[in-house]
N, CA, C and O of each residue as an XYZ file, in Angstrom:
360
protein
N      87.554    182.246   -280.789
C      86.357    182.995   -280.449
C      85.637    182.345   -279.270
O      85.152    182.964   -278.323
N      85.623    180.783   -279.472
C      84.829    180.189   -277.770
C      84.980    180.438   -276.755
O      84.124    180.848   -275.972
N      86.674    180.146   -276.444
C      87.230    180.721   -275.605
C      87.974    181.833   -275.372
O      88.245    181.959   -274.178
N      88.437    182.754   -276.137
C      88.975    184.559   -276.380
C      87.996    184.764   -275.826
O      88.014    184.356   -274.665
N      86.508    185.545   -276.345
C      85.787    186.079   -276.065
C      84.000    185.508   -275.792
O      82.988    186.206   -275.724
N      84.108    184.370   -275.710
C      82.632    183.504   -275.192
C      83.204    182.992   -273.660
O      82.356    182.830   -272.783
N      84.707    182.725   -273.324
C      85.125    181.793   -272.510
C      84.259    180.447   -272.548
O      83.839    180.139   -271.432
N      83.945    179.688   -273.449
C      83.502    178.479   -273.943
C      84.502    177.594   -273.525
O      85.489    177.520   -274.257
N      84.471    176.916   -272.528
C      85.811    175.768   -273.063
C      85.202    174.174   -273.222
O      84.072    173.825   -272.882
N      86.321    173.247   -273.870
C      85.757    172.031   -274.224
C      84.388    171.683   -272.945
O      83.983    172.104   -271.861
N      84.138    170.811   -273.803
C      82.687    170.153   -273.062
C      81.933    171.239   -272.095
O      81.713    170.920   -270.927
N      81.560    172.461   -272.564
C      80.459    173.128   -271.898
C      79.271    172.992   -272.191
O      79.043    172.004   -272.889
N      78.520    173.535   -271.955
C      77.023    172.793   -272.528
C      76.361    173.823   -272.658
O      76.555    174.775   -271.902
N      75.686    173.851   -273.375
C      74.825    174.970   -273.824
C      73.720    174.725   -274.937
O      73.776    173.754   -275.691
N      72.636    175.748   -274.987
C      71.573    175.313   -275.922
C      71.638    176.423   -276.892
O      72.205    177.512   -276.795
N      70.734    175.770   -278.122
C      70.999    176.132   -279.687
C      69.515    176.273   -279.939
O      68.820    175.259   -280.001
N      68.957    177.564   -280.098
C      67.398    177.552   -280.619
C      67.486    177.078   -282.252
O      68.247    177.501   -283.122
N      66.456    176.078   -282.338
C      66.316    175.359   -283.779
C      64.850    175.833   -283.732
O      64.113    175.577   -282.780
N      64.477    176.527   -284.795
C      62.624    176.413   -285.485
C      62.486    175.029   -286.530
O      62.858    175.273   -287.678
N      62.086    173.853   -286.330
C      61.808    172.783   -286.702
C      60.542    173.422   -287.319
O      59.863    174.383   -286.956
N      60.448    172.598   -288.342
C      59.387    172.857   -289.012
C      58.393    171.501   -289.151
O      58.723    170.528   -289.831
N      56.852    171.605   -288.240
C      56.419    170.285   -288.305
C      55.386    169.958   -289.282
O      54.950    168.808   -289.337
N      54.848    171.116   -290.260
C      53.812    170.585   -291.309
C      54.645    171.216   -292.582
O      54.818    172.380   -292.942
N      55.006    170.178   -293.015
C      55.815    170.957   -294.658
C      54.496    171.411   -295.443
O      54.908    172.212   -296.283
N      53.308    171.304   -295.556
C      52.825    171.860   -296.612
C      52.072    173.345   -295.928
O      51.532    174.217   -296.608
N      52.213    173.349   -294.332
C      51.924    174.897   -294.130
C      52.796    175.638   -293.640
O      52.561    176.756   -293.179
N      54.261    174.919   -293.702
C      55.584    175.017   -293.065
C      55.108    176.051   -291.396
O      55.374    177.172   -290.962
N      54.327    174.902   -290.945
C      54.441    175.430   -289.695
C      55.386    174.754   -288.951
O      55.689    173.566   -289.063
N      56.137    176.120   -287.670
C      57.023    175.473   -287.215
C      56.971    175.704   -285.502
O      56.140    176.439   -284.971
N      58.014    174.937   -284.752
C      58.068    175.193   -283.140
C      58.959    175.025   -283.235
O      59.398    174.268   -284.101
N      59.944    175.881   -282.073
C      60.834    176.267   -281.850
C      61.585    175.034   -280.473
O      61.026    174.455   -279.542
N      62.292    175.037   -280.697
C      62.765    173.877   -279.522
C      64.741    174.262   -279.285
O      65.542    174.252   -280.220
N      64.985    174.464   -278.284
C      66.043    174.779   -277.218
C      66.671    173.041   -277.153
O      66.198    172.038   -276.617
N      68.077    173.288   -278.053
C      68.199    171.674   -277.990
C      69.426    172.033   -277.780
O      70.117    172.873   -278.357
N      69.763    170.976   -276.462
C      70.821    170.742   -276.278
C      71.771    170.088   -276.483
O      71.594    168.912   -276.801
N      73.108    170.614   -276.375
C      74.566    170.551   -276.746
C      75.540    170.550   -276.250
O      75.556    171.186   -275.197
N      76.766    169.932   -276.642
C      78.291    169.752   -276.130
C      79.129    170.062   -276.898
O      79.260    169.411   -277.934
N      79.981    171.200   -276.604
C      81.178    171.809   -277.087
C      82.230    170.766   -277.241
O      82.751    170.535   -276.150
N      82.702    170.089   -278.167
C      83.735    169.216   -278.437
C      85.052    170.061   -278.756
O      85.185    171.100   -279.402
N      85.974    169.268   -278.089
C      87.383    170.030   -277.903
C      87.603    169.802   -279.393
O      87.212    168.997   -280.238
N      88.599    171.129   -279.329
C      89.217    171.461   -280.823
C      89.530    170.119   -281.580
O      89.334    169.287   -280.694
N      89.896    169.441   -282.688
C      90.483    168.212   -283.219
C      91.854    168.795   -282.962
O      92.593    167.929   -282.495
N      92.434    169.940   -283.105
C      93.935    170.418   -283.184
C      94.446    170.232   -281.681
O      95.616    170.227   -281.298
N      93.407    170.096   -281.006
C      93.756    170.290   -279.420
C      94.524    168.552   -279.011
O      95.672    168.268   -278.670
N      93.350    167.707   -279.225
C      93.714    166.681   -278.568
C      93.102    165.336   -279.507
O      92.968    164.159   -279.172
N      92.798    166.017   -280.795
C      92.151    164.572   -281.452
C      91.173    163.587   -281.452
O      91.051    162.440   -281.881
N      90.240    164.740   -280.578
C      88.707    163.645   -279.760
C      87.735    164.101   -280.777
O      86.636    163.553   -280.687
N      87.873    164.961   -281.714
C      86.822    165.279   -282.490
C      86.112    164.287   -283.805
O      86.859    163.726   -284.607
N      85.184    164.210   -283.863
C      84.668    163.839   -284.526
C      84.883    164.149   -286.212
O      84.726    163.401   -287.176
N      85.228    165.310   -286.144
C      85.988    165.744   -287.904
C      87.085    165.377   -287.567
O      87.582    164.955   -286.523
N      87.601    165.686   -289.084
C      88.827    166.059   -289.513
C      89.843    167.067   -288.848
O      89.093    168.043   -288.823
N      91.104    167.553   -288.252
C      91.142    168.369   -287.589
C      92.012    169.352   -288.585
O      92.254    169.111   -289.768
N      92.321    170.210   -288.037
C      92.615    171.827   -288.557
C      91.090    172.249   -289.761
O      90.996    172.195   -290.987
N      90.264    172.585   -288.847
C      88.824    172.801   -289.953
C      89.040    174.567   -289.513
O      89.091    174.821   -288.310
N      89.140    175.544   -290.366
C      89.125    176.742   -290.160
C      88.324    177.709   -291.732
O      88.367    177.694   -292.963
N      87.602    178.505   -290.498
C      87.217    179.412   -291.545
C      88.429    180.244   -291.914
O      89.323    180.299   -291.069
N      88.576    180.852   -292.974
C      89.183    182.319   -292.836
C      88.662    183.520   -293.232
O      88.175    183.680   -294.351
N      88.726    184.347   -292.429
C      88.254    185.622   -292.374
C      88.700    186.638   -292.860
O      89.053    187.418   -291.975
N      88.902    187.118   -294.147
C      89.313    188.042   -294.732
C      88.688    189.722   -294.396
O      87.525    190.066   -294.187
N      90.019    190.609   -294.445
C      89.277    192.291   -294.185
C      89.776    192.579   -295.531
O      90.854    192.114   -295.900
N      89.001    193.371   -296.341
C      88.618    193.334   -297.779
C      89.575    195.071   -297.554
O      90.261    195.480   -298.491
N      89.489    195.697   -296.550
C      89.948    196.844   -296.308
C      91.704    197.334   -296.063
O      92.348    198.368   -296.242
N      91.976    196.054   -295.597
C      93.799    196.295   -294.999
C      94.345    194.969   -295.813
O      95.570    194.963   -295.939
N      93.646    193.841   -296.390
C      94.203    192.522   -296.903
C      94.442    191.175   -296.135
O      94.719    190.016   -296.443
N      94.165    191.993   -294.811
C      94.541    191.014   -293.594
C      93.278    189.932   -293.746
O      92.132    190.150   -294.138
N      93.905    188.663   -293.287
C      92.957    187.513   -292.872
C      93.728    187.037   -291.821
O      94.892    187.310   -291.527
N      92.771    186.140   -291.187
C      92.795    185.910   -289.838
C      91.732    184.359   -289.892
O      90.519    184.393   -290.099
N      92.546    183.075   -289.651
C      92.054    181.702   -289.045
C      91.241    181.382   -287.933
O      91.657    181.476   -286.779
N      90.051    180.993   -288.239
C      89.042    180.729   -287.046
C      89.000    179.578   -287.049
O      88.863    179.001   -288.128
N      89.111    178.789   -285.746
C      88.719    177.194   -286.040
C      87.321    176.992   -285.953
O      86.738    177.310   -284.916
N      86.738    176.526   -286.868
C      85.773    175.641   -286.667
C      85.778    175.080   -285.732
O      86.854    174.517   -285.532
N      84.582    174.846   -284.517
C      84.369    174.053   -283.658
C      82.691    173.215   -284.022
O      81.772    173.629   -284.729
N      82.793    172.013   -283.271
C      82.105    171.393   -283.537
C      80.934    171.024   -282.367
O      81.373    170.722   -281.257
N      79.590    171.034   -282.546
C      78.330    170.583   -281.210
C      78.417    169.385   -281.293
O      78.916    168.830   -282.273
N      78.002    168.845   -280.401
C      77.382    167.426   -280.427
C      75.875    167.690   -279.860
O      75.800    168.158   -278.724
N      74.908    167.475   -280.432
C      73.447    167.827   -280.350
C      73.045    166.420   -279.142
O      73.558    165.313   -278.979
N      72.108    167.003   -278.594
C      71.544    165.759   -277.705
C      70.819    165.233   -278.222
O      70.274    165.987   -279.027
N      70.251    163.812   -278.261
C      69.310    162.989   -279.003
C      67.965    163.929   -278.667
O      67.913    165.008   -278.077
N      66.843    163.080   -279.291
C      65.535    164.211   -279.236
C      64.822    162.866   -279.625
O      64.437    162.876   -280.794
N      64.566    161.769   -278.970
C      63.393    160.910   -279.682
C      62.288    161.550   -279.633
O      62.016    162.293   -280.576
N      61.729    161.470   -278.950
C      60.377    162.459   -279.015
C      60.010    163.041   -280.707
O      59.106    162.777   -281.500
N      61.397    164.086   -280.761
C      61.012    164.537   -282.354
C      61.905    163.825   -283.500
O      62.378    164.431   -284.462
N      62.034    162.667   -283.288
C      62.241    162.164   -284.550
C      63.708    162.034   -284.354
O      63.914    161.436   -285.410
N      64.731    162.121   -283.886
C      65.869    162.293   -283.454
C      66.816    161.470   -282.528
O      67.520    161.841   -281.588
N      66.563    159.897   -283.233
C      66.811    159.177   -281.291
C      68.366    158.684   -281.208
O      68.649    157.606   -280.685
N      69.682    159.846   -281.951
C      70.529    159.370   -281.363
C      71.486    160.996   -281.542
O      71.355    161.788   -282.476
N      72.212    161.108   -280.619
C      72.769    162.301   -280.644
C      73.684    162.951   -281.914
O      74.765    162.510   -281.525
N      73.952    163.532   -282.897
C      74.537    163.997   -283.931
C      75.450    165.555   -283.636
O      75.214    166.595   -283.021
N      76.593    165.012   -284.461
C      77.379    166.022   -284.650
C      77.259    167.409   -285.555
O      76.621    167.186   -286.584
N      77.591    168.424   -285.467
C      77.200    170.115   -286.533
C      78.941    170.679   -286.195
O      79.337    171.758   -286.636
């Protein structure tokens, strides 16, 4: 799907809207545009941070057919500022 139809390929960069939530007892929140790195497949070349062959599967409940999506993985940019001071993997 990244690359079929996003043309995503390893290490592109792109941002991920997160609503952080900064008062838990009035769960107020702000929205923050955090940036990210597309990590190559683990099946591709083994630089990933998981485990590799991670796939959803996608079942059609209608014909029986399923169909393997790989899981791909972000690498989030650090965020000290909000609490966040080293970059993490999703």
């Amino acid at each position: 799907l990244c690359t079929s139809i996003l043309d995503l390929k390893p290490n592109a960069r792109l941002e991920v809207r997160w609503d952080l939530i900064t008062d838990e007892e009035s769960e107020t929140t702000t929205t923050r545009w955090w940036g990210a790195t597309l990590l190559p497949n683990a099946d591709a070349d083994n630089t990933s941070p998981l485990p590799p062959s991670r796939y959803h599967l996608l079942d059609d409940d209608a014909t029986g057919d399923a169909v393997r999506i790989p899981i791909r993985t972000l690498r989030y940019d650090a965020y000290p500022d909000g609490g966040y001071p080293e970059t993490a993997c999703q």
